[in-house]
N, C-alpha and C positions, 0 to 999 in steps of 0.2 A: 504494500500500500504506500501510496507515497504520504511523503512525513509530512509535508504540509496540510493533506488533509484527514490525515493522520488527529495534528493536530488541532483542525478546527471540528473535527467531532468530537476529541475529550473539551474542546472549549465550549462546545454546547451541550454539554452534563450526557454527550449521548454514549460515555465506553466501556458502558457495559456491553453494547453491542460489537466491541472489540477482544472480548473473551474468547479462549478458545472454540468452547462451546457455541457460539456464534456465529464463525465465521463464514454463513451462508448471508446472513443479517449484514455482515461487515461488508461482503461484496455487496449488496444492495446499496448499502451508506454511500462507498466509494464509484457505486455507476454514477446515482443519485446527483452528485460533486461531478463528477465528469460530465454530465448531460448541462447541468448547472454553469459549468465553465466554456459549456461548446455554447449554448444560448447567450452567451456574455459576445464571446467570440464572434457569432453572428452581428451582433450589434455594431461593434469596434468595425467588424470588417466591410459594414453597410454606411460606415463612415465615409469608406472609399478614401482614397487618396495613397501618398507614401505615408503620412502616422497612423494611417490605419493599418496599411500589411505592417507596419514595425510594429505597433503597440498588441497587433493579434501574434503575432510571434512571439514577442517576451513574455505575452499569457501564456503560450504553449509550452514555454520554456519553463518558465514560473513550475507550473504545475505538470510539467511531466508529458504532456498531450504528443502523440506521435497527431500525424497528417488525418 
């Protein structure tokens, strides 16, 4: 899981769903963040221009996002 979203689900009281026991729960959390971060993406990239492929980049980057 990547650790920044890692860390914003113990910052939202939610890790217990980071238990072993869990870990079907955990991959839900972590699409969840990922669909979250492609929807942001869409945004930035409906900007158009050069800040926007840079700034959709260093979100991908930020958070791990292949293509």
């Amino acid at each position: 899981m990547n650790p920044i979203v890692k860390s914003l689900i113990e910052e939202s009281n939610l890790s217990d769903f980071l238990a072993p026991n869990q870990k079907y729960r955990a991959k839900d959390l972590e699409k969840f963040a990922e669909l979250m971060v492609r929807e942001c993406l869409k945004v930035v990239q409906d900007g158009g221009g050069m800040c926007g492929s840079i700034s959709s980049n260093n979100i991908k980057q930020h958070f791990g996002l292949e293509e």
